[in-house]
C-alpha positions in Angstrom: 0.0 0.0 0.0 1.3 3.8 -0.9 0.5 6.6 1.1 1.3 10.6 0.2 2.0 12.0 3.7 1.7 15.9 4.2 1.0 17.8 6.7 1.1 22.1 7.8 -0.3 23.5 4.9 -1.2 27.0 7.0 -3.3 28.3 3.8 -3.6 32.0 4.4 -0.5 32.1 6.1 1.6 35.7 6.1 5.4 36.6 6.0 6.1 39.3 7.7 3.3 41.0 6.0 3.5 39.4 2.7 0.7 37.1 1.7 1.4 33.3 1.1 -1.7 32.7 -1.2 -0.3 32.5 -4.6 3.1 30.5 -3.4 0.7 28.2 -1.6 -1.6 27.8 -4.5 2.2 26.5 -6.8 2.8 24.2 -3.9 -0.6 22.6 -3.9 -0.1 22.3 -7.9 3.2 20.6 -7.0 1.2 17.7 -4.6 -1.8 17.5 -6.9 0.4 16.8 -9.8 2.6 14.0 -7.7 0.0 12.5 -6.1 -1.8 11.8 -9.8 1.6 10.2 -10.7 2.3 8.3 -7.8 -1.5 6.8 -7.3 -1.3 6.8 -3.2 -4.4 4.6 -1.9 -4.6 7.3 0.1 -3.2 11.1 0.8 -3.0 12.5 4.4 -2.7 15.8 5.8 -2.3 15.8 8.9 -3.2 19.3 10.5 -3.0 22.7 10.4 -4.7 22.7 7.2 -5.6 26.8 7.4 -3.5 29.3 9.2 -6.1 30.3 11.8 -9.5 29.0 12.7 -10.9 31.3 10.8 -9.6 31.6 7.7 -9.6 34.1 4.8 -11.9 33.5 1.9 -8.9 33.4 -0.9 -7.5 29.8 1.6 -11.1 28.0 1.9 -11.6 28.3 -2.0 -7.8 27.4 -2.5 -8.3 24.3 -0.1 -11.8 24.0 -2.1 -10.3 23.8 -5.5 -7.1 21.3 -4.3 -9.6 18.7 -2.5 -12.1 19.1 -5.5 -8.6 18.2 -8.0 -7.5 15.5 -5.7 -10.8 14.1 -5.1 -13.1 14.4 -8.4 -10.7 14.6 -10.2 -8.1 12.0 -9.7 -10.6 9.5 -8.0 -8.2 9.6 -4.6 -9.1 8.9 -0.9 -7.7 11.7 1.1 -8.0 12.1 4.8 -7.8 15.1 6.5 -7.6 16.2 10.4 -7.4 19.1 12.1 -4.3 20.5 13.5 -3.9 23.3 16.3 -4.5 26.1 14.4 -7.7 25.1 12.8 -10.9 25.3 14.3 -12.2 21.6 14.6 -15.7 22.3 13.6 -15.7 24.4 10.8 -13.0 21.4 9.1 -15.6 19.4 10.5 -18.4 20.7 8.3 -20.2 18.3 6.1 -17.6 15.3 7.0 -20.6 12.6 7.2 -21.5 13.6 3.9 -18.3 14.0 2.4 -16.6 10.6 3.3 -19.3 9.0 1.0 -17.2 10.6 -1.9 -13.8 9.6 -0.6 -12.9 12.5 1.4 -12.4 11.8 5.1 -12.3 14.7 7.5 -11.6 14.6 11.6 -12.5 17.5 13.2 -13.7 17.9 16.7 -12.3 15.1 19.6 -15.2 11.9 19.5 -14.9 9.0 21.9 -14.0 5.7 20.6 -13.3 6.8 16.9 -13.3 4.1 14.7 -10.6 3.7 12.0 -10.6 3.8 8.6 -10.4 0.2 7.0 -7.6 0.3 3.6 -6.8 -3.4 2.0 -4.5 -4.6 -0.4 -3.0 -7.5 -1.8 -1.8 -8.1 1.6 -4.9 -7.9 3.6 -6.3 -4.8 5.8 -4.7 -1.2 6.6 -6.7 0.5 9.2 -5.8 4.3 9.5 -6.9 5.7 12.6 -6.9 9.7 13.0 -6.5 11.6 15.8 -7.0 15.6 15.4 -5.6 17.4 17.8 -7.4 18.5 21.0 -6.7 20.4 24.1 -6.3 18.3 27.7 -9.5 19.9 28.5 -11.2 18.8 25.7 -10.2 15.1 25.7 -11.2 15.2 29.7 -14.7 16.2 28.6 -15.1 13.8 26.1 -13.9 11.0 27.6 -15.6 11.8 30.8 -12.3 11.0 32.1 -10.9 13.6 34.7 -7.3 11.8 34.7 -5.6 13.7 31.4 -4.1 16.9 32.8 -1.0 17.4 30.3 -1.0 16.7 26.2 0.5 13.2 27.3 -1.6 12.0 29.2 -4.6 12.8 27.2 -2.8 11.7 23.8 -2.6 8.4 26.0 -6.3 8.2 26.5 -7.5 8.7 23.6 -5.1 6.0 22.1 -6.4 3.6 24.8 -9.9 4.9 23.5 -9.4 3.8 19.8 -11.8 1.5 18.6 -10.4 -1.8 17.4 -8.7 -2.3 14.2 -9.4 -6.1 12.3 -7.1 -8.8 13.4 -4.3 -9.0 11.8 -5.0 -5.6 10.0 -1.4 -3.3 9.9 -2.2 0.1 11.3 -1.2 3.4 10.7 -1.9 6.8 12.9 -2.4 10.0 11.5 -1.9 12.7 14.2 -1.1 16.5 15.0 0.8 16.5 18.3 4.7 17.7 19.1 6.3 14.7 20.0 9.2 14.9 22.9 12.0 15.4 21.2 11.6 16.6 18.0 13.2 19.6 16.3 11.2 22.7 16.7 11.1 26.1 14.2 9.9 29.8 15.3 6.9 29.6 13.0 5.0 26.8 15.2 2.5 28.1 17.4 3.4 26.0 21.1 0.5 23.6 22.2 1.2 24.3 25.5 1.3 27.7 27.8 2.6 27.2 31.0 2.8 23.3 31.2 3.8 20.5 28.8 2.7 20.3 25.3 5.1 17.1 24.4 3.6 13.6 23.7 6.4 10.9 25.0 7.8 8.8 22.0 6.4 5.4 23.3 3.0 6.5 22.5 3.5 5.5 18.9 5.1 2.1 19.4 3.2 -0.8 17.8 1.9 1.3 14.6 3.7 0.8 11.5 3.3 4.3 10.3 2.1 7.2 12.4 1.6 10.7 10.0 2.7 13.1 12.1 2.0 17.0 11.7 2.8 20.4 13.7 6.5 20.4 13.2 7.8 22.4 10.0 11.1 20.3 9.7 11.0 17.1 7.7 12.0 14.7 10.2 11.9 11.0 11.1 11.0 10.6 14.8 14.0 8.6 16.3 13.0 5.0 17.7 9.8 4.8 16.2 8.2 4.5 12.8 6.8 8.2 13.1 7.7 10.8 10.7 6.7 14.8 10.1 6.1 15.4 6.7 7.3 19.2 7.3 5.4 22.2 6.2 4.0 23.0 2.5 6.7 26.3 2.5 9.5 27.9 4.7 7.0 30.5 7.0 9.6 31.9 8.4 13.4 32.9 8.2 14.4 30.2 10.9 13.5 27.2 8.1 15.9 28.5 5.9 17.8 25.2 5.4 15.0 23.2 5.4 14.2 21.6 1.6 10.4 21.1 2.1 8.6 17.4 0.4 6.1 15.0 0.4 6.6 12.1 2.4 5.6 9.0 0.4 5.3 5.6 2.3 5.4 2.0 1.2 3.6 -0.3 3.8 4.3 -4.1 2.3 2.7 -7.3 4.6 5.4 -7.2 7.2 4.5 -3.5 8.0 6.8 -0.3 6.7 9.1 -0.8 3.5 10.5 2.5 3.2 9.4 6.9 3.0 10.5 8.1 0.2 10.7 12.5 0.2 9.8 13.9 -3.2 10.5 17.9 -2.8 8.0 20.6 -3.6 10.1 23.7 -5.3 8.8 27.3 -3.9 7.9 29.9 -6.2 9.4 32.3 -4.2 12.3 31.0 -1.7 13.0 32.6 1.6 16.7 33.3 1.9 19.3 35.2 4.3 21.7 37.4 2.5 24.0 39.5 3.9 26.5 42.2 3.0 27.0 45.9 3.0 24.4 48.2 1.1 26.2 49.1 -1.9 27.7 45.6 -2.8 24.1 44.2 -2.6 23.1 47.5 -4.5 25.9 47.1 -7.2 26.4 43.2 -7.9 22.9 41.2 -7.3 22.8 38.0 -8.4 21.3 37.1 -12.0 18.6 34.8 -10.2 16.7 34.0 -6.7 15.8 38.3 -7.0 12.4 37.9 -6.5 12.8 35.6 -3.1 11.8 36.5 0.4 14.9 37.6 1.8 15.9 38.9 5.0 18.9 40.9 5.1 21.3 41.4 7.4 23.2 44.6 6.4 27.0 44.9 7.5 27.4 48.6 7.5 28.4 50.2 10.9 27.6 53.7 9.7 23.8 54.6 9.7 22.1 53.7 6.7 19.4 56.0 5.3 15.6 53.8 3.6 17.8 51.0 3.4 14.7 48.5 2.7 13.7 50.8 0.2 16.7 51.2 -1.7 17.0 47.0 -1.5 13.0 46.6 -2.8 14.4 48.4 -5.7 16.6 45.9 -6.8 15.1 42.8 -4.7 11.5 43.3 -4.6 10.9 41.4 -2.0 13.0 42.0 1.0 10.4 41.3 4.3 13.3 42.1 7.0 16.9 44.4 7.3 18.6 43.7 10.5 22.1 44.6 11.9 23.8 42.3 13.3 26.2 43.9 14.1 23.9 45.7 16.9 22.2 43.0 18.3 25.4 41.1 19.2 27.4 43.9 20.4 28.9 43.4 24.2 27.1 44.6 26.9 29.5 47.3 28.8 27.1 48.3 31.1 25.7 51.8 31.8 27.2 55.5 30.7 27.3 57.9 33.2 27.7 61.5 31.2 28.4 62.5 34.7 31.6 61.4 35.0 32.4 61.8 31.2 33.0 64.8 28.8 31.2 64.8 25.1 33.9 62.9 23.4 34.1 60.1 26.2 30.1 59.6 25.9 30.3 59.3 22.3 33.3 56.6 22.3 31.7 54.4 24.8 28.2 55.2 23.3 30.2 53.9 19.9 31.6 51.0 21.8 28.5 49.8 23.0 26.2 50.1 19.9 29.1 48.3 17.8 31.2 46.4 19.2 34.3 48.4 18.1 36.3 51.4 19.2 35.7 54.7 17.3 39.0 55.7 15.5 40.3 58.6 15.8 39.2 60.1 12.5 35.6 59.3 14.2 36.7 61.2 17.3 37.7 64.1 15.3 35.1 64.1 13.1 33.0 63.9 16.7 34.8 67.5 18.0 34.2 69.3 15.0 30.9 69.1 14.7 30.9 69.6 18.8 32.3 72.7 18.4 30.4 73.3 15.5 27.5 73.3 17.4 28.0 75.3 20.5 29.3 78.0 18.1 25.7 77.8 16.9 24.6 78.0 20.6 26.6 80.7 21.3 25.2 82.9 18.6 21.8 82.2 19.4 22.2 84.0 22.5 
C-alpha cells in the first residue's frame, strides 16, 4: 500500500506581512500533480490545514479547488484532520457527507473513533486519525478527569481507539509535538505554562504514524513516526529546510521505506547578507524575487535601506544589523563622570562592538564645536 504523507499546509499564512496565497496555491499544484503520478491509496494531511481558525476566503476556496482536484478529479481517498491552528468544527463541516465521496475529514475530539479500513494485496490497513485537542477537551469527552498534560490525554485517547481487524497493519495520522523533536519559530506551542510534548512510546506498535505540527521534515527517532514538514519555509528560521512530500510504502510485514519527493517554492526565503552598496551594485542574476531577509554589515547609519534594497530585490520582508544586536554589553554610561567625546566613544563602543577611530573622534569634535558656536550665537 502507498500513502502521500503531508501535513502544515497554514493556507492564508503571512510573511512578515506578505501574503502566502499564490506561493501556496504553486505548492498545492506541485502535490496535486505528484499525487496523480504516484496513485497513493490514500493522501494524508495531517493538520493545520488553514493558518487560523478562521480563515480568509482566498484559503477556503484554494483548499476547495485542491480537494475538488485531488478528489473528483483524480478519484483519490484523502484524509484530512485538524491540526492546532484550525478550528475543529468548521474542518468538520459536512464530513458525514463527504466521506461517501472519498474524502475523510476529523474534526472535533469523538470518543471511541473508529478507523478507517484500507486493504490490499496483503490484507487490511486500518488508519486511525486523531486531530488534535486540548487536555481539556479530551477530559470532557472522555468523561475522564485523569488527562491533565497533552500526554496524558494523547494516552487516553489511544487507549480509546476503537479496534482495528485482526491482523490488520495500522497506521496513525496525528497533530501532536512529540518529545524530542526539532522545533522552528513559526509553530505556534500547544502548551502555555505546562507540557505540550507527547512521550515517543505512544507511537510504538503502529507501523506508520503521519505526524503533523512540526515544519522540519523529520523522522522521529526509535519509532516508525515521521513529520512530513510544512508545505513552504514561513519563516526565516527554516531556511535550510528543503520542504517534500513524504511517500510511504507499507508491504505485509508493516513499513518498506518513505520516500521524500520535494516541492520547489515559487518564491524561496533566503538570508543574504553584505553591506548596502555591494548588494546594491552586484545582485545575483537569479533568486531576485525571493523573500529575503537581510542582514546589512554597515556600521555607519544607513538611510531607507529597505527601500533602496526593494528596488533591486522586490521582495526583502526584513533588514537587520547584526552587528547591533550582538554587540557586548559594557554596562551603563554615566555622562556624569564623562566629557562629550568620552560619551560618544563608549556610546560607539557599545552600539558596535568596536572602538571609534580617531578620524571618528575628530570628526566627533568638529561638529561639537560646530554646534555650540551655533549656541553661542543664538544668544
Amino acid at each position: 500500500m502507498r500513502l502521500l504523507h503531508s501535513a502544515d499546509w497554514h493556507l492564508g499564512r503571512v510573511l512578515h506581512g506578505a501574503p502566502l496565497i499564490e506561493d501556496q496555491a504553486h505548492a498545492l499544484d506541485q502535490l496535486t500533480a505528484i499525487a496523480a503520478d504516484t496513485r497513493p491509496d490514500a493522501v494524508i494531511i495531517a493538520g493545520d490545514v488553514y493558518d487560523r481558525a478562521v480563515p480568509p476566503p482566498e484559503a477556503v476556496e484554494l483548499l476547495d479547488d485542491t480537494l475538488a482536484r485531488l478528489v473528483l478529479g483524480h478519484k483519490l481517498l484523502v484524509i484530512v484532520i485538524a491540526g492546532n491552528h484550525d478550528s475543529p468544527r468548521r474542518l468538520g463541516f459536512g464530513a458525514r457527507l463527504l466521506a461517501h465521496g472519498g474524502l475523510h475529514v476529523f474534526g472535533p475530539c469523538q470518543a471511541r473513533p473508529a478507523p478507517l479500513i484500507l486493504s490490499d494485496a496483503h490484507g487490511p490497513v486500518a488508519i486511525h486519525a486523531l486531530a488534535h485537542a486540548e487536555p481539556a477537551v479530551v477530559r470532557a469527552v472522555l468523561a475522564d478527569e485523569a488527562p491533565r498534560d497533552h500526554d496524558q490525554a494523547f494516552a487516553a485517547r489511544l487507549a480509546d481507539l476503537a479496534p482495528a481487524p485482526a491482523g490488520a497493519r495500522r497506521v496513525l495520522a496525528a497533530h501532536a509535538f512529540v518529545a524530542g523533536g526539532l522545533e522552528s519559530l513559526s509553530e505556534r506551542p500547544l502548551s502555555v505554562g505546562g507540557s505540550g510534548a507527547v512521550a515517543v512510546e505512544r507511537f510504538r506498535g503502529f507501523d506508520y504514524v503521519a505526524l503533523g505540527h512540526l515544519h522540519r521534515p523529520q523522522q522521529v527517532s526509535g519509532v516508525n513516526a515521521r513529520y512530513a514538514g510544512s508545505l513552504l519555509k514561513y519563516s526565516f528560521s527554516e531556511v535550510d529546510q528543503p520542504k517534500s512530500l513524504s511517500l510511504v510504502e507499507l508491504d505485509a510485514a508493516g513499513l518498506a521505506g518513505v520516500g521524500a519527493i520535494a516541492i520547489e517554492p515559487l518564491r524561496d526565503a533566503r538570508i543574504i547578507g553584505g553591506r548596502l552598496e555591494e548588494l546594491l551594485a552586484d545582485p545575483p542574476a537569479t533568486g531576485r524575487q525571493d523573500y529575503l531577509r537581510v542582514e546589512l554589515q554597515n556600521i555607519e547609519p544607513v538611510i531607507d535601506a529597505i527601500g533602496r534594497l526593494r528596488a533591486v530585490y522586490p521582495n526583502v520582508l526584513q533588514v537587520t544589523r547584526p552587528h547591533l544586536a550582538t554587540a557586548p554589553a559594557q554596562g551603563q554610561i554615566d555622562p556624569r563622570r564623562l566629557d562629550d567625546a568620552q560619551i560618544f566613544a563608549a556610546f560607539y563602543r557599545q552600539t558596535t562592538g568596536q572602538e571609534a577611530t580617531p578620524a571618528m573622534l575628530e570628526a566627533f569634535a568638529a561638529e561639537a564645536r560646530q554646534l555650540r558656536r551655533q549656541e553661542r550665537e543664538a544668544h
